[in-house]
C-alpha positions in Angstrom: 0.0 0.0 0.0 1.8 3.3 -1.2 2.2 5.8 1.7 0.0 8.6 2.2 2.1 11.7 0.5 1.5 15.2 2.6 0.2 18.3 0.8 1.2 21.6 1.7 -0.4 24.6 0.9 1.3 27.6 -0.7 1.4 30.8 0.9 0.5 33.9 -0.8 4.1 36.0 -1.3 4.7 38.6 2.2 4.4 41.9 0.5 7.4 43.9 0.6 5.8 47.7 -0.1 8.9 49.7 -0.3 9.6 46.9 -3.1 6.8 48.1 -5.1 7.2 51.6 -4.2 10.5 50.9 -6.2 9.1 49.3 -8.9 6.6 52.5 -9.5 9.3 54.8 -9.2 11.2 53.2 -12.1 8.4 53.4 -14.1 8.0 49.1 -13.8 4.0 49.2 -13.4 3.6 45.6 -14.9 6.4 43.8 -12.3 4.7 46.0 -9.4 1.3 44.7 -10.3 2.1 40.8 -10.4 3.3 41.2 -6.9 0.2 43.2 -5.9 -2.1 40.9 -7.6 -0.3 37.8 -6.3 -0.7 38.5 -2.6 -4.3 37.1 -1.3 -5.0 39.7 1.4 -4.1 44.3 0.7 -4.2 46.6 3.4 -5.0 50.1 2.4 -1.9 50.9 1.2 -1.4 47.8 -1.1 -4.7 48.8 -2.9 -3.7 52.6 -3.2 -0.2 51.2 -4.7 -2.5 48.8 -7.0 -4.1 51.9 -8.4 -1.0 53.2 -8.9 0.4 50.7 -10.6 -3.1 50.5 -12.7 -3.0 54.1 -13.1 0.5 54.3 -14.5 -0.7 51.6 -17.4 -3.4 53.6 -17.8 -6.3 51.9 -16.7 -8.0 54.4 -14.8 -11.5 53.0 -14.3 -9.6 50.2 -12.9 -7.3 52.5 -10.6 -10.6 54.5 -9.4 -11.9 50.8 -8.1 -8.7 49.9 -6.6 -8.5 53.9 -4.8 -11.9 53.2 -3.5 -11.2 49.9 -1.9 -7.9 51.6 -0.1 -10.2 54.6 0.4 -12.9 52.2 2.3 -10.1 50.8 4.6 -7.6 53.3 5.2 -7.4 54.9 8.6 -4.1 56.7 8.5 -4.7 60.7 7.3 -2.2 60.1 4.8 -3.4 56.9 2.8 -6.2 59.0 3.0 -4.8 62.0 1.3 -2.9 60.2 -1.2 -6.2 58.0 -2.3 -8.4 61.3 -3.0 -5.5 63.2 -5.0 -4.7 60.1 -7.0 -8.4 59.8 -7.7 -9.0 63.2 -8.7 -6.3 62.9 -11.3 -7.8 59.9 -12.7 -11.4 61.9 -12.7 -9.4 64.9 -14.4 -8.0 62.3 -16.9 -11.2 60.9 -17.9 -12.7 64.6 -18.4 -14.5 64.5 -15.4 -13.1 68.1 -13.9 -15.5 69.1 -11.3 -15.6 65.5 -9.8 -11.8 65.9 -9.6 -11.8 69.0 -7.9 -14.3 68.5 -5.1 -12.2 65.1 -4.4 -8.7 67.7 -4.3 -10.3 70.2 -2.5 -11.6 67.0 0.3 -7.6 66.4 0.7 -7.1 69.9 0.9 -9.3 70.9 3.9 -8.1 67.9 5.4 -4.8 68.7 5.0 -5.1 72.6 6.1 -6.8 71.0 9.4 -3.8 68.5 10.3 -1.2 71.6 9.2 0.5 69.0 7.0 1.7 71.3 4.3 3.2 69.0 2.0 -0.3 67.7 1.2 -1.2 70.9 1.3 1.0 72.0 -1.9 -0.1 68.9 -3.8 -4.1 69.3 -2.8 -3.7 72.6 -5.0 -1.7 71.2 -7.6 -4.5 68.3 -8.5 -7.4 71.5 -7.5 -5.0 73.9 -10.4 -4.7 71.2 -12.6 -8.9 70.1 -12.5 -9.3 74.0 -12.8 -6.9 73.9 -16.0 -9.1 71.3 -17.4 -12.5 72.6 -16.7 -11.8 75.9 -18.6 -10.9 77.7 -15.5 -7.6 79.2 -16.7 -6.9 82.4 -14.7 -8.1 80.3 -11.3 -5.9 77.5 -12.7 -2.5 79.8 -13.2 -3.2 81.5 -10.0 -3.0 77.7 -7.9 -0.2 76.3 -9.7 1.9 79.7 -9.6 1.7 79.1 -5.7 2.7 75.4 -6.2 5.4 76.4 -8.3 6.7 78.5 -5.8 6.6 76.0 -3.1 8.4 73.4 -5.6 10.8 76.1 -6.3 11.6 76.6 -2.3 11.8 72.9 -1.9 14.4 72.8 -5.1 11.6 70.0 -6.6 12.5 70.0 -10.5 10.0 67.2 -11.1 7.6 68.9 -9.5 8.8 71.8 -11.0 8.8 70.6 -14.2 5.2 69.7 -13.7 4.0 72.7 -13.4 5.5 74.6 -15.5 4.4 71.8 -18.4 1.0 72.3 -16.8 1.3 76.2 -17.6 2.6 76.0 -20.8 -0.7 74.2 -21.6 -2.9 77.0 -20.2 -0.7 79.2 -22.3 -2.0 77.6 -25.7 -5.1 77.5 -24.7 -4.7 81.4 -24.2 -3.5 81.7 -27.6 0.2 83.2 -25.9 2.2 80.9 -27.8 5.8 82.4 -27.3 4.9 82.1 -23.1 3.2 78.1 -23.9 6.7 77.3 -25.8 8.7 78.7 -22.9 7.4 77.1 -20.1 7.4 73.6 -22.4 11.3 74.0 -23.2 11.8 74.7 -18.9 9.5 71.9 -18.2 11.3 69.3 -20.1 15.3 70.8 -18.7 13.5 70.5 -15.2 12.8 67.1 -16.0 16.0 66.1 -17.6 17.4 67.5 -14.2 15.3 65.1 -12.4 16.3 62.3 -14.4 12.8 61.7 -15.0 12.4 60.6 -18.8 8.6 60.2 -18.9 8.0 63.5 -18.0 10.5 64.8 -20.4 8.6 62.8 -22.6 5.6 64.4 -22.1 7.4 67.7 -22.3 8.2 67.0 -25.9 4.3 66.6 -26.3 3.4 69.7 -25.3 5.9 71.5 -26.9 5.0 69.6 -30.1 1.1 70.8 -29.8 1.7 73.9 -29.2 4.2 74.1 -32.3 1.4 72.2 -34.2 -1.4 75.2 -33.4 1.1 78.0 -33.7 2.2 76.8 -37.8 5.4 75.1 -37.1 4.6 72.2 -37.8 8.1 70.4 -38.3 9.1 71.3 -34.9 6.1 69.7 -33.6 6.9 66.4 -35.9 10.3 66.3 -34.4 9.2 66.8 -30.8 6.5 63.8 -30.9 9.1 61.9 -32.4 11.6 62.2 -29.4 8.6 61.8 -27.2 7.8 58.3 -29.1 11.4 57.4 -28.4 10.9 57.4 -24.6 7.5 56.1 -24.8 8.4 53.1 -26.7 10.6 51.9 -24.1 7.9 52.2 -21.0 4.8 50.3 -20.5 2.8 54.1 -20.6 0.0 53.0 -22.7 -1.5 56.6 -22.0 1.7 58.5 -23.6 1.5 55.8 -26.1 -1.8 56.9 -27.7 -1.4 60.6 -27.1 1.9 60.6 -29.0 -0.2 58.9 -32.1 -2.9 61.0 -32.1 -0.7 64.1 -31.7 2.1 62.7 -34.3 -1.3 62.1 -36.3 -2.4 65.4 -35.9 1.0 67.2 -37.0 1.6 64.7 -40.1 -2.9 66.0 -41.1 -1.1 69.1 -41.3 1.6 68.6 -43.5 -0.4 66.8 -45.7 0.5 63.3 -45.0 -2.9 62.4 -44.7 -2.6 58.1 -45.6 0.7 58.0 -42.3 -1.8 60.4 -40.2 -4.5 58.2 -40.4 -2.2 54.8 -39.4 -1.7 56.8 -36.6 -5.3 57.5 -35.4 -6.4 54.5 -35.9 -3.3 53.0 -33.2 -4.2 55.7 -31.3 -8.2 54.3 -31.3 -7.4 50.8 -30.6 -4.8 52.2 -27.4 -7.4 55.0 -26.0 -9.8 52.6 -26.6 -8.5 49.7 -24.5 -7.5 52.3 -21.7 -11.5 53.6 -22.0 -10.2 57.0 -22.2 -13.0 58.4 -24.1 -12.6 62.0 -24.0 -9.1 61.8 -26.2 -10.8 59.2 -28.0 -12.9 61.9 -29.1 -10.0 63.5 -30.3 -8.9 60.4 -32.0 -12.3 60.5 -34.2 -12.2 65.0 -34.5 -8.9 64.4 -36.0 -9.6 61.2 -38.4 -12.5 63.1 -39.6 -11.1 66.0 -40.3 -9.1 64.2 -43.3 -11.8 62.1 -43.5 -13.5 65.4 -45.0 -10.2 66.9 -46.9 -10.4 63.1 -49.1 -14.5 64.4 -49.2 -15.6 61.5 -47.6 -18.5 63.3 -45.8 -20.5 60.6 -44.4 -17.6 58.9 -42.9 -16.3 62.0 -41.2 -20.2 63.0 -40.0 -20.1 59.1 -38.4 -16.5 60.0 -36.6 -17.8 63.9 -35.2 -21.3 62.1 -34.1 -19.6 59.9 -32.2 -16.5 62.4 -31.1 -19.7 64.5 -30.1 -21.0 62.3 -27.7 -18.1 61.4 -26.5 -17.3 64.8 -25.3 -20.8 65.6 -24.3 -20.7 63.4 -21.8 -17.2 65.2 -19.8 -16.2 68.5 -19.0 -14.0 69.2 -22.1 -14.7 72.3 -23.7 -12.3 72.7 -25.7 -13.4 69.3 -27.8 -17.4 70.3 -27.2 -16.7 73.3 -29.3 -14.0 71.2 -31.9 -16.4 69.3 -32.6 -19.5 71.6 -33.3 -17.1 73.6 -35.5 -16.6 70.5 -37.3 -19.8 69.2 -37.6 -21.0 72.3 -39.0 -18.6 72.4 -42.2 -19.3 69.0 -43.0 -23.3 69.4 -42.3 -22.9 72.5 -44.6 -20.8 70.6 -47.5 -24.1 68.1 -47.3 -26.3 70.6 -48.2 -27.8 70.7 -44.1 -27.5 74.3 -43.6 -29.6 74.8 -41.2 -28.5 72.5 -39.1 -24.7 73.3 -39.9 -25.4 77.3 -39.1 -27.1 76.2 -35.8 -24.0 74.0 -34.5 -21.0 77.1 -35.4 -23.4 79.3 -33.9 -23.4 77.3 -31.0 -20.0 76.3 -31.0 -18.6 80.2 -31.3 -20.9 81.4 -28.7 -19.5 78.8 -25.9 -15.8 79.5 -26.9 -16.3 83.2 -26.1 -18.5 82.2 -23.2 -15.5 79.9 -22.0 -12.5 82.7 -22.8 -11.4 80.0 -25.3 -10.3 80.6 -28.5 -11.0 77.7 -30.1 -12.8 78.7 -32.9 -10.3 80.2 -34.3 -7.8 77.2 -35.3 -9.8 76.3 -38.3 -6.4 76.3 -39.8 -5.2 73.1 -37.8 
């Protein structure tokens, strides 16, 4: 009779959190999230770090889950904090501005209370940076100036550099392009300084749409280029996408419509699989914009109808009013011009309401 063999059970991995903390810092979401995943039972600070590492892959909807399970079992003030600012950048993300700001402005006044100032700083960062999105620009510069200058105290540069790419953003949108190119070109040295190369990837971005809007276009080419560089080497499915659609949007306006297009459509499927709809309405502005150049108007009316809702249903202006424009031209070019003068109407009349400028980049 064969002898009885003894089982033993596996135990889940011990998590080792500064381990992890590591592995986000290095920009390693994927190894960080295997460990995460693997251990059976998280604390409130394994889940915030499960977000993190979620968030960094861009799966937001994913992160705001994981943030809400830390949030429902964190005691400490400071898991606290940290869970409500790293869910009001995901709402900010997904173009949900005022749900981002009431969530920064929660860690705020419960920072101001416990006289913890460097939550403080950041609480106004994510509150500027919701303002920024929402259309609030003055508010917006008048926050981050003051977390600039704390940065600047602290000697910061990535923080720093954060802001100052954050400002050179509000600067476009204020149609001061010399001040937007500026504060792009000290945002990415800052982040060189740091030795942070996503962020001097992103730098690139912004200094690449703002060349785009402004006519230079082959600066803007060039800059998405070195930002696809960096990008290709991390697991930032976010900066992924964004660098097609804006590398789409600069090669639209040099012409190159047949490359442009290979890049919105990989910038669909990756916005897509991240369910970041607002700059998938982006995506579809852009696609139908040459959509409509080849006069392909039906194709490019089924690409602004569903850019259209897609915006609609966030806080971003900026594409609301895009896409009106838009629709408009190609509702006019199908013999709708009723419809077509009702849309620019509208779409003029909430620019000026907004202090955007919108309207006027027909060009791009």
């Amino acid at each position: 009779m064969p002898s009885a063999k003894k089982t033993t059970k596996t135990s889940a991995p011990k998590l080792d959190l500064a381990e992890i903390e590591v592995l986000l810092e290095d920009n390693r979401p994927s190894d960080a999230l295997k460990k995460l995943t693997a251990a059976r039972t998280k604390n409130a600070s394994a889940w915030f770090l499960t977000g993190e590492a979620q968030r960094q892959l861009g799966s937001f909807e994913d992160a705001l889950k994981s943030y809400a399970k830390a949030l429902g079992v964190a005691e400490e003030a400071e898991t606290r904090m940290d869970v409500l600012l790293a869910m009001a950048a995901c709402y900010r993300t997904l173009g949900h501005s005022s749900a981002a700001y009431e969530l920064a402005e929660d860690a705020l006044k419960m920072a101001q209370e416990l006289e913890y100032d460097e939550f403080i700083v950041r609480a106004m960062q994510e509150m500027g940076m919701a303002l920024r999105a929402w259309g609030r620009l003055e508010e917006a510069l008048d926050l981050l100036d003051a977390v600039l200058s704390a940065y600047t105290q602290q000697k910061d540069y990535a923080g720093m550099s954060f802001i100052c790419w954050a400002k050179g953003g509000i600067f476009r949108l204020q149609g001061h392009f010399e001040e937007g190119i500026a504060q792009f070109k000290k945002a990415i040295t800052l982040a060189k300084k740091a030795g942070d190369d996503i962020s001097v990837a992103y730098g690139h971005c912004g200094l690449a749409g703002i060349s785009r809007i402004c006519g230079k276009i082959d600066d803007c080419v060039k800059n998405y280029r070195l930002a696809e560089k960096i990008f290709r080497k991390s697991e930032d499915l976010f900066g992924k996408a964004y660098t097609n659609c804006g590398m789409a949007n600069g090669l639209r306006q040099q012409g190159k419509y047949d490359v442009a297009l290979r890049h919105y459509n990989v910038a669909d499927k990756l916005y897509s699989a991240i369910n970041d709809t607002v700059d998938l309405g982006f995506v579809k502005w852009g696609r139908a914009d040459i959509l409509k150049r080849k006069n392909k108007m039906a194709a490019a009316l089924k690409d602004l109808e569903e850019a259209k809702a897609l915006f609609d249903n966030s806080d971003e202006t900026r594409g609301q009013i895009l896409t009106k424009l838009s629709l408009a031209q190609v509702l006019y070019a199908m013999g709708r011009t009723e419809e077509a003068e009702e849309l620019y109407d509208a779409g003029v009349k909430q620019a000026r309401a907004e202090g955007l400028h919108t309207y006027l980049e027909s060009y791009t």
